[in-house]
Structure formats: structure tokens, C-alpha cells
N, C-alpha and C positions, 0 to 999 in steps of 0.2 A: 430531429436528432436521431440516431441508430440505436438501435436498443444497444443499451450498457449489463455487458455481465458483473455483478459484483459478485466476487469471493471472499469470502472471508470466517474463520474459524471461530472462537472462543472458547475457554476454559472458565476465567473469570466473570465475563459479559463485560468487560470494561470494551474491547474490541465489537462487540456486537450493537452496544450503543454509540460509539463515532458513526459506525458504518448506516446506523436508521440516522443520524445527523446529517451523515452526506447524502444519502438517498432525497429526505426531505426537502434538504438543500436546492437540491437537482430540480423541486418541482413537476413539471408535467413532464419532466424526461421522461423515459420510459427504460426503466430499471431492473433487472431480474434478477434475485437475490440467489447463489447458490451455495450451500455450506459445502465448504473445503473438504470436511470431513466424505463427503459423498460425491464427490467431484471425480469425472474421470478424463481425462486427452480430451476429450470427445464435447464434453460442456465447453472447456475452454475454446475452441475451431469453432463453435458455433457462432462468437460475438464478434464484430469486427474490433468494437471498441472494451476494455476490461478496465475494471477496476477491482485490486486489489489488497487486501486489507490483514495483516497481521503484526501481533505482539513478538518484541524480542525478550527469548529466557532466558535464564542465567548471564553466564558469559558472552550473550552473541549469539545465541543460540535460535533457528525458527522454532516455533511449538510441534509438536510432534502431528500435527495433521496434516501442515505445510510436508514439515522432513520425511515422512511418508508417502507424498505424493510426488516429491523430487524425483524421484529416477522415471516416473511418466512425463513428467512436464519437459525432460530434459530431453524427449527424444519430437516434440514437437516443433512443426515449423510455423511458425508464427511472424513467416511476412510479410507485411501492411497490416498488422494490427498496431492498436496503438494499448499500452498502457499505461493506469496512475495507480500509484501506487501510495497507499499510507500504510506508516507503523506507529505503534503506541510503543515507548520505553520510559525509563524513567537516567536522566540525564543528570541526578544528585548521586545516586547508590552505585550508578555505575556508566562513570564515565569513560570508560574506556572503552564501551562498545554499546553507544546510545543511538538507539532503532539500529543495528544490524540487519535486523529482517529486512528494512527497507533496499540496503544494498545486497543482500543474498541471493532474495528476489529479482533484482534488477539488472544485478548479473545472469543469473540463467535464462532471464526472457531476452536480454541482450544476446546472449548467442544463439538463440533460437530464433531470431530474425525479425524479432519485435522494436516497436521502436517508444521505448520508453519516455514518456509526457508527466507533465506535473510537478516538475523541481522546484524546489521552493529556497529560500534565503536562510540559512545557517544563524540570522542575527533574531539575537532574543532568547538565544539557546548557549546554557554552558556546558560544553562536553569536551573531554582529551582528542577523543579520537571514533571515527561512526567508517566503517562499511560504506554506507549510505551517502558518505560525505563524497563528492565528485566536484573539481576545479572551483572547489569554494562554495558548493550550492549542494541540499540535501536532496537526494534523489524521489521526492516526494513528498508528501505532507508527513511531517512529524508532528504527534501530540505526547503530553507530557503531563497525561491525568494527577499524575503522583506530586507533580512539583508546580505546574499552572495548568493548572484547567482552567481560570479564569480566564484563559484565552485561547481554547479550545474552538469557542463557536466562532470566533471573528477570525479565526486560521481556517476555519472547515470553511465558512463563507465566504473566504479570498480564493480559495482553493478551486473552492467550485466556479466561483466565474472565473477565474485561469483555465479548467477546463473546458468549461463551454466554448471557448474561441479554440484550446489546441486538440479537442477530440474533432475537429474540422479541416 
């Protein structure tokens, strides 16, 4: 397998523990972990394959490490890379924009020439309305620490062997 760049920020660490869940998950992949916060164009063009990891705030909102690194990411060409993307929200307190990040994200690697991997099933989830949400299927791994974590690791470990076949 290619080495995988993971990014990903955290405030809380709720987002920094999925992401050593998927890592582990991955096994003998070979993973290289980069904080968002220190992330330039330049990390990103280095991995064929990425995987990407943030919290949605408030209303929909990415965390300010992400929204700060937008206007670099926006002018990258990112074709034949592939990305996965997860977000962590919470889909009781605010269902009207549950994991946004996942689709804010997936929008800007979309037209930067990426070709976004990892959609996963919408079922099991109650939310009004997600970003993220694309012809019925979540644009990535959603977790939902706040409301099931109890099925946290059996979604991170479906996820991951859904990768393994579509990062190929």
C-alpha cells in the first residue's frame, strides 16, 4: 500500500483519538500522521493517497485550523489523488448540519481534482439535513462520540477495509 498522509487537527482530542483508531486499524499500512495546524500545499502533493480527519463547530462550521488553511488548499491541483475523509459531529444537538466538515472538505478537494473515496451509508444516523450528505450516502466516515460511540470502532473498522480495496 502507498504511504497514506493523515491530517487532522484537534481542540478537544475527541478528533485525535478516531484518527490513532484508524491508523491502528490500517495495521502495517504505512501512515504518516500530519497536524493540520502545521500543514502547508506542500504536505498535502506529497501523498498520492490522504486521509482526512475533522470536527464540525457550531453551526456547520470547520474548526479554525482547517478554515485557515482553506484558501492554500483551494488553489491546489490534486489529480489522481484519492481521498477519505471522516468527521466527528454530534447528530442530536444539531441536526441541521451533522459532520459538515465532511462535506466542506469534500467539496474543495472536489474541485481541486481529487477524487474523493470512502462514502459510507447514511443508515443508523438521525440528522435533518449534512453537507456531507451526497445521493443518499455520507461523504465519508461519520462518528458520533456524543450520541453512539458505541459504534464507533465497528464503523472505523468497516471503513477501513472499504479503504483498503478503494485506496487501489
Amino acid at each position: 500500500m502507498k504511504t497514506i498522509g493523515l491530517f487532522y487537527g484537534t481542540g478537544t482530542g475527541k478528533t485525535a483519538n478516531v484518527a490513532k483508531k484508524i491508523k491502528e486499524a490500517f495495521g502495517e499500512a504505512t501512515i504518516e500522521v500530519v497536524s493540520v495546524e502545521n500543514a502547508t500545499s506542500k504536505d498535502f502533493e506529497k501523498y498520492e493517497n490522504l486521509l482526512l480527519g475533522a470536527a464540525t463547530w457550531f453551526d456547520g462550521e470547520l474548526p479554525s485550523f482547517w478554515d485557515e488553511l482553506i484558501p492554500e488548499l483551494d488553489s491546489l491541483v490534486l489529480k489522481d489523488k484519492k481521498v477519505a475523509i471522516f468527521g466527528l459531529g454530534d447528530q442530536i444537538n444539531y441536526p441541521e448540519n451533522f459532520v459538515d466538515g465532511i462535506g466542506i472538505l469534500a467539496e474543495l478537494l472536489v474541485s481541486s481534482g481529487a477524487t474523493v473515496i470512502g462514502e459510507t451509508s447514511a443508515d443508523g444516523y438521525h440528522f435533518e439535513q449534512s453537507r456531507a450528505l451526497k445521493d443518499g450516502k455520507i461523504m465519508g466516515l461519520a462518528i458520533d462520540i456524543e450520541n453512539q460511540s458505541d459504534k464507533t470502532d465497528e464503523r472505523i473498522s468497516a471503513w477501513v477495509e472499504q479503504l483498503r480495496k478503494e485506496f487501489y
